[in-house]
N, C-alpha and C positions, 0 to 999 in steps of 0.2 A: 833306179836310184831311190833311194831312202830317204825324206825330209823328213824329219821331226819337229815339230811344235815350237822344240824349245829353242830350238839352233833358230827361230824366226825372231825378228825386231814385232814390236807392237802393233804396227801397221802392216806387218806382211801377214801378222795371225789373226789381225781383223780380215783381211784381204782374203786370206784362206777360209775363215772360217763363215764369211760371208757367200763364194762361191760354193761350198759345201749346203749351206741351208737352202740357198739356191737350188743346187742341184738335188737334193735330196727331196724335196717340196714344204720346207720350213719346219716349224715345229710341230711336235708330236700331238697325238689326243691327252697324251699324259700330262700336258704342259698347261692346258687350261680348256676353256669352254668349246667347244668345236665352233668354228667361224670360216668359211672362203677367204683366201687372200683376196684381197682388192687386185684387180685386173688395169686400173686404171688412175688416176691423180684424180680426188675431188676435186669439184667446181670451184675458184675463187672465186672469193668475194670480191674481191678488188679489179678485175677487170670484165670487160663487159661481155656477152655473151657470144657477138661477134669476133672479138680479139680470141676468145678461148677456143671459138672452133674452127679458126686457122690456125691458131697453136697446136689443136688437138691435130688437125692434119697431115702436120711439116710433124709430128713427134713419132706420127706410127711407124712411117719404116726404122726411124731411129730408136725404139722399142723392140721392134724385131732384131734387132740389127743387136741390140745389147744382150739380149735372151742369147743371142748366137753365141755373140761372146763370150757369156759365163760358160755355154757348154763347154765351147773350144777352152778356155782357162780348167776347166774339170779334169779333161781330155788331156793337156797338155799338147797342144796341136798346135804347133808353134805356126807354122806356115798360113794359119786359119785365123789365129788372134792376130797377127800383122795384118794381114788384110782386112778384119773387120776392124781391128783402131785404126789402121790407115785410113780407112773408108769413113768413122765417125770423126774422123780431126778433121779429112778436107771437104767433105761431102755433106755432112749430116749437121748443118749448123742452124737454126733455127730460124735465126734474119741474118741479114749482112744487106750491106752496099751492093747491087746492080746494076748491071747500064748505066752508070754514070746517075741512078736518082737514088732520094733516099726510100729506104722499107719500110712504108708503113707500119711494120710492128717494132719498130725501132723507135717510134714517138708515142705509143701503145703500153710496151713493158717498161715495167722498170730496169733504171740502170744498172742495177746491180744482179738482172739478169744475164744482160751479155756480157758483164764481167768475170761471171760464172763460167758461162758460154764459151769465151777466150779459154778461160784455165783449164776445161774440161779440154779441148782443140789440145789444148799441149801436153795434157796428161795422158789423153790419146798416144799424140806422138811418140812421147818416150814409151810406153809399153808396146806399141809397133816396132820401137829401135832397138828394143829390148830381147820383144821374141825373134827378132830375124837376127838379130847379131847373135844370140845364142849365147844369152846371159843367163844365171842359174835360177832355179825354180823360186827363189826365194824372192828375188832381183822383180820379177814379175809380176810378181804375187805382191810387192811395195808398188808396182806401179799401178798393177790392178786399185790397191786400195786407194791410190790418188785419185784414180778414173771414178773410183763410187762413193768416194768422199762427196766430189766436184755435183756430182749426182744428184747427191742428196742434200746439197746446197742449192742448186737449182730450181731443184723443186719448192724445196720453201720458200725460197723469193719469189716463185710463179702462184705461189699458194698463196703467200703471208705478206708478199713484198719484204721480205728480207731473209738475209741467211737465216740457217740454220743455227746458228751460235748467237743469235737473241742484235747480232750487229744492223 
């Protein structure tokens, strides 16, 4: 099958063009100074060192686990991208409610962490519902971009205490 660029909406060509640099290992020598990708989220300032390395804990399978995913997205491995979004929407959530008490890192982050957290949970979802129903390459590739938008909103609330769009 043939997708082209242009037949994409703006966020499936993000979405594409994202899992591409990904999978490729980023930008080129020719692009600027030679530098290692960062392997890991700087330290925030804003929470304490304790909070950060039960974050850092609960996030490593869930960094393997998204590494998988962009190959399978590369790959088009539909049966492979359902089970790893399946697996980051119900499995892979960073605090939630337990046994009936509440999660310490729940009075810890900020709110607008697990608000995040929610949205990523469901953007999961639909690209799970996406590649098993057998929705077309593009369809995917929009919902991948929802999954790494949420990402990268994430992150900046756990960095900066707030999105990424300065809210």
């Amino acid at each position: 099958m043939r997708l082209s660029v242009s037949s994409l909406n703006c966020s499936a060509t993000l979405g594409f063009f994202l899992v591409l640099s990904l999978a490729v290992g980023g930008p080129s020598e020719a692009s600027g100074p030679s530098r290692p990708p960062a392997v890991r989220l700087l330290a925030p300032e804003n929470l304490t060192l304790a909070t950060r390395d039960e974050v850092r804990g609960r996030m490593t399978r869930h960094g393997n686990t998204m590494s998988s995913l962009v190959r399978a997205l590369v790959l088009l491995d539909r049966p492979t991208i359902a089970t790893l979004a399946g697996r980051i929407a119900d499995e892979e959530v960073v605090s939630r409610i337990e046994d009936g008490g509440p999660d310490k890192l729940r009075r810890l982050l900020p709110k607008e962490f697990f608000t995040e957290q929610d949205t990523l949970q469901n953007s999961a979802r639909e690209l799970a519902a996406s590649a098993a129903h057998g929705d077309t390459d593009s369809v995917m590739a929009d919902r991948f971009a929802t999954v790494a938008k949420t990402c990268v909103a994430c992150h900046s609330v756990y960095l900066h205490g707030r999105s990424g769009d300065g809210r």
